[in-house]
PLY file of the C-alpha trace (Angstrom):
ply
format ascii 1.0
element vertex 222
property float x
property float y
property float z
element edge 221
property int vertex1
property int vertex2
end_header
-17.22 -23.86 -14.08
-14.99 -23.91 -10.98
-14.83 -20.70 -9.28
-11.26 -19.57 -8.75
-8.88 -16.42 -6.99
-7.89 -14.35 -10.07
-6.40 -11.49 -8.04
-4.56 -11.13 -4.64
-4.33 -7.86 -2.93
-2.28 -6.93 0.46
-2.49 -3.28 1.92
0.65 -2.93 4.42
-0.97 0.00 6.49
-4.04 2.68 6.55
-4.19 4.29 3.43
-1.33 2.35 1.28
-1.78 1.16 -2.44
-2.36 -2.27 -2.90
0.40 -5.09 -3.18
0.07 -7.46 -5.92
0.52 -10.96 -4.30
1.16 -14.69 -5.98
0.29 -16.22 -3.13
-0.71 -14.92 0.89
-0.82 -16.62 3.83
-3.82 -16.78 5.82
-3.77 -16.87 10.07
-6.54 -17.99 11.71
-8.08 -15.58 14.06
-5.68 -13.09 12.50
-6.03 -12.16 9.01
-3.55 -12.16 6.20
-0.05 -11.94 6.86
1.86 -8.48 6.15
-2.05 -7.01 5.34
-3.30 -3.48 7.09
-5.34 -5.58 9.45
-3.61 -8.71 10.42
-0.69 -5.93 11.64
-3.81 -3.18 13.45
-2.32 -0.62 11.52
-5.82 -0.42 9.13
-7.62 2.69 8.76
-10.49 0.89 10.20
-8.93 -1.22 13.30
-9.65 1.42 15.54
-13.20 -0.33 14.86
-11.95 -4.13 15.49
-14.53 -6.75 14.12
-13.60 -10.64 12.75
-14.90 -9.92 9.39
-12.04 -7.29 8.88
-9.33 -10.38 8.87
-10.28 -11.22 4.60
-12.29 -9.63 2.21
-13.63 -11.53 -0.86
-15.09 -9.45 -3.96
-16.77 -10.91 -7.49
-14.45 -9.75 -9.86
-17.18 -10.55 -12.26
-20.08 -8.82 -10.65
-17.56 -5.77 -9.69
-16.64 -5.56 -13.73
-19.93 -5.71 -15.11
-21.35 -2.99 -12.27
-18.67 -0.52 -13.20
-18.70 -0.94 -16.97
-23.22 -0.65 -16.49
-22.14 2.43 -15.10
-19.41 4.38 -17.82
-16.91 4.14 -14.56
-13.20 2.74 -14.64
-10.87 2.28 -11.99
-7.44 1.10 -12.29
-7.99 -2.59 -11.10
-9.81 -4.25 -9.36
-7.10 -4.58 -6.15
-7.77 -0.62 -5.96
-11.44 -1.92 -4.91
-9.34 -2.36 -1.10
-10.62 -6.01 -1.07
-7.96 -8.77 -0.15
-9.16 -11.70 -3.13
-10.92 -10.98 -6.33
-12.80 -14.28 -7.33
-13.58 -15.31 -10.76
-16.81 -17.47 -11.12
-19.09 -16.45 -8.54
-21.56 -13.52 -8.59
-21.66 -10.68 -6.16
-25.20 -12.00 -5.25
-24.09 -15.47 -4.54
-21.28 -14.02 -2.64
-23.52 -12.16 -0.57
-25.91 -15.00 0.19
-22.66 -16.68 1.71
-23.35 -14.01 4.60
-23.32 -17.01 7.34
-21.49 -19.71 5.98
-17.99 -20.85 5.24
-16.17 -20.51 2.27
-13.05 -22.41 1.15
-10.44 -20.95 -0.64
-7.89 -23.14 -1.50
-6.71 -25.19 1.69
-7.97 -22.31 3.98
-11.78 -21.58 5.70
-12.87 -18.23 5.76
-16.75 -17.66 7.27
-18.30 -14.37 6.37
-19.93 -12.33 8.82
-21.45 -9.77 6.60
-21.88 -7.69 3.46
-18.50 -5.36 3.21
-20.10 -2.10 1.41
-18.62 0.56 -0.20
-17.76 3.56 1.36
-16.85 6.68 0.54
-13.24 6.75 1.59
-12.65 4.38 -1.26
-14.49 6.18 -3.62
-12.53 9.44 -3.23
-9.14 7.36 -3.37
-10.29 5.98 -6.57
-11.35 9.57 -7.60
-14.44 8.40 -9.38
-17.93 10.38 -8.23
-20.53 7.47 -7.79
-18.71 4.76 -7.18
-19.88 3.97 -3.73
-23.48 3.90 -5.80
-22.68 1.81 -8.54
-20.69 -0.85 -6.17
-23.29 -0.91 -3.61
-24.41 -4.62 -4.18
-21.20 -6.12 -5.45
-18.14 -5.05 -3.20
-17.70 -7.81 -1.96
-18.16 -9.61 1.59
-16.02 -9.57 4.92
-14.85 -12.58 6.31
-13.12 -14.02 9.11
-10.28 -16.91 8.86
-10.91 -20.23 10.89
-8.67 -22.43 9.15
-4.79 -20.97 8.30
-2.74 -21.76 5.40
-1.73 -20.13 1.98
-3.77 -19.24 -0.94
-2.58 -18.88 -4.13
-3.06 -17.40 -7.71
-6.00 -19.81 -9.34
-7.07 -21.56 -6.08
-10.70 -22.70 -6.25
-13.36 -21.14 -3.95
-16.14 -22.85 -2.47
-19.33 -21.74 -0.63
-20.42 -24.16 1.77
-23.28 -26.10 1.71
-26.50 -26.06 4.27
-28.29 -23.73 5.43
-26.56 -20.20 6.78
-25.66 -20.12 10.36
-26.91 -16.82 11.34
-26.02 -17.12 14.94
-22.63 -17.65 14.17
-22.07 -14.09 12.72
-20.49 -11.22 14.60
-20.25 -7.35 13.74
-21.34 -4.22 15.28
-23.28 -2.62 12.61
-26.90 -1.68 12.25
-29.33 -2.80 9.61
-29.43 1.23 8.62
-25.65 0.55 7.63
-26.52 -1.64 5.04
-29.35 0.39 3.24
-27.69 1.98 -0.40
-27.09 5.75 0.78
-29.44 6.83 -2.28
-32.04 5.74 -0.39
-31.39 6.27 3.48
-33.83 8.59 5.20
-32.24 11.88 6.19
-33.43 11.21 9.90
-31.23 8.03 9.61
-28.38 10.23 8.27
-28.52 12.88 10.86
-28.89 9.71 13.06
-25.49 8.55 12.09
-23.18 11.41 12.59
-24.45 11.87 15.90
-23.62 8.43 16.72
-20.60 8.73 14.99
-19.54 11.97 17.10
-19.84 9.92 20.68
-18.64 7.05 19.48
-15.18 8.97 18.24
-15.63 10.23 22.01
-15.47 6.84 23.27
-12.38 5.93 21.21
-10.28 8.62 22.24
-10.48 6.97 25.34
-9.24 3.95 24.72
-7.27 3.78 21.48
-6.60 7.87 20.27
-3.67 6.46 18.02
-6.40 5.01 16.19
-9.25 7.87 15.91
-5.73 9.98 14.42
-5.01 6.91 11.67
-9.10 6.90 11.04
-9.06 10.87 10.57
-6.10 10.99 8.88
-7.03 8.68 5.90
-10.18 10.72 6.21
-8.63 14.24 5.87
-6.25 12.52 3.25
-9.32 12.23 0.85
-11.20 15.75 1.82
-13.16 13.77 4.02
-14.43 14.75 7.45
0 1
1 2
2 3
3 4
4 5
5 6
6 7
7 8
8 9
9 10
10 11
11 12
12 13
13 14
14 15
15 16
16 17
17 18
18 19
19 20
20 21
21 22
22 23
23 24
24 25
25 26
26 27
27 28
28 29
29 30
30 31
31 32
32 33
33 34
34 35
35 36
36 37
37 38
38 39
39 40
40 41
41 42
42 43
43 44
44 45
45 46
46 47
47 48
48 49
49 50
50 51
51 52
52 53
53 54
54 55
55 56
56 57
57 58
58 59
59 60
60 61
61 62
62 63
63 64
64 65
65 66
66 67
67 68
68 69
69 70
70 71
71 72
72 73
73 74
74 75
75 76
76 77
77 78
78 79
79 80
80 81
81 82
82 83
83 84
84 85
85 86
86 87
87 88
88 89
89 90
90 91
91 92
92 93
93 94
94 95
95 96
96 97
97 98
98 99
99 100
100 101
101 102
102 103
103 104
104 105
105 106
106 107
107 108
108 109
109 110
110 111
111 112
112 113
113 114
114 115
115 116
116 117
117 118
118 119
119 120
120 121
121 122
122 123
123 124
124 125
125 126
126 127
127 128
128 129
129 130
130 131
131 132
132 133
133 134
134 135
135 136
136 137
137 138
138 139
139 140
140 141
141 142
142 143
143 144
144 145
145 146
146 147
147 148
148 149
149 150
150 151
151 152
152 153
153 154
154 155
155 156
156 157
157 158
158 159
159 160
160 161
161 162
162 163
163 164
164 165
165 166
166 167
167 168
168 169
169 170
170 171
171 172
172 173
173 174
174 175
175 176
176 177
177 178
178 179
179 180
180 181
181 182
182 183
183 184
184 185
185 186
186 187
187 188
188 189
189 190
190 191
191 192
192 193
193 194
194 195
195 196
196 197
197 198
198 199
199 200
200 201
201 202
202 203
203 204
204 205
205 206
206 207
207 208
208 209
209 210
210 211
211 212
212 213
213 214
214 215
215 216
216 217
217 218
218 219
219 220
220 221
């Protein structure tokens, strides 16, 4: 079976519900027109990487995890990923990390895993969901070939082998580890990198640390 877009999500700034969308246009090198971080208004562009320009999730794989776990959320879209595909696993997604994948007439190439944090967990207000999601939310991509994308579109990994060299983000392996089972040295390890890299920011984008802490503080989050 044909894997194809079953939902469409745009987020016009940090923090904002998602939009519902028919059909989105994609810019290469920018992201999705009229989303959070195609316009640098995202909670995370403070942090600018390519894979923040599209993310892809497994509606499937995101379904199943959540109902495994007793947990509901409103729909998927509140997930904070950009396209919800229908027909491809959250593993295969994942093993994409590397390659190209075509969506409709467009080329996205994923650069990495796009975990769960806890941000979206508190604006979904269910405890564990960062857990339960940890394999399955999804993958963050960068656009290399514009056009639109619409409702029922198929999606297409690439072929060959994954292009490792090719992929581009800032964040350690320790990032990627499922929080249940982080060391607390690599915890403690974090916040203290955390700390001088806010230091850092303030001196180059402080509109942006103030977007990042207010969706923070906007959650109970520190």
């Amino acid at each position: 079976e044909m894997a194809v877009v079953e939902g469409l999500w745009i987020f016009p700034q940090s923090g904002s519900d998602p939009v519902r969308q028919t059909d989105v246009a994609f810019v290469a090198g920018q992201g999705i027109e009229g989303d959070r971080y195609f316009l640098g208004n995202g909670t995370y562009s403070v942090l600018p990487e390519k894979g923040r320009q599209c993310t892809l999730i497994s509606a499937d794989s995101a379904k199943k995890a959540l109902a495994d776990a007793g947990m509901q959320v409103a729909n998927i879209g509140t997930l904070r990923r950009n396209v919800a595909v229908r027909g491809l696993t959250g593993k295969e997604l994942l093993d994409a990390v590397g390659k190209e994948v075509y969506i409709g007439d467009c080329t996205v190439f994923v650069h990495r895993n796009c975990v769960p944090c806890m941000y979206n967990e508190r604006k979904n207000g269910v405890n564990g969901l960062m857990e339960a999601l940890w394999d399955d939310a999804g993958i963050s991509c960068e656009v290399v070939k514009s056009g639109r994308v619409r409702l029922g579109d198929s999606v297409r990994i690439a072929a060959g082998e994954n292009d490792t060299a090719r992929i581009n983000h800032p964040k350690p392996a320790s990032f990627f580890v499922r929080p249940s089972k982080r060391p607390a040295a690599d915890v403690k390890a974090k916040y203290a990198d955390a700390a001088k890299l806010r230091a850092e920011l303030e001196k180059t984008d402080p509109e942006g640390v103030r977007r990042l802490e207010g969706a923070y503080n906007s959650v109970g989050l520190r």
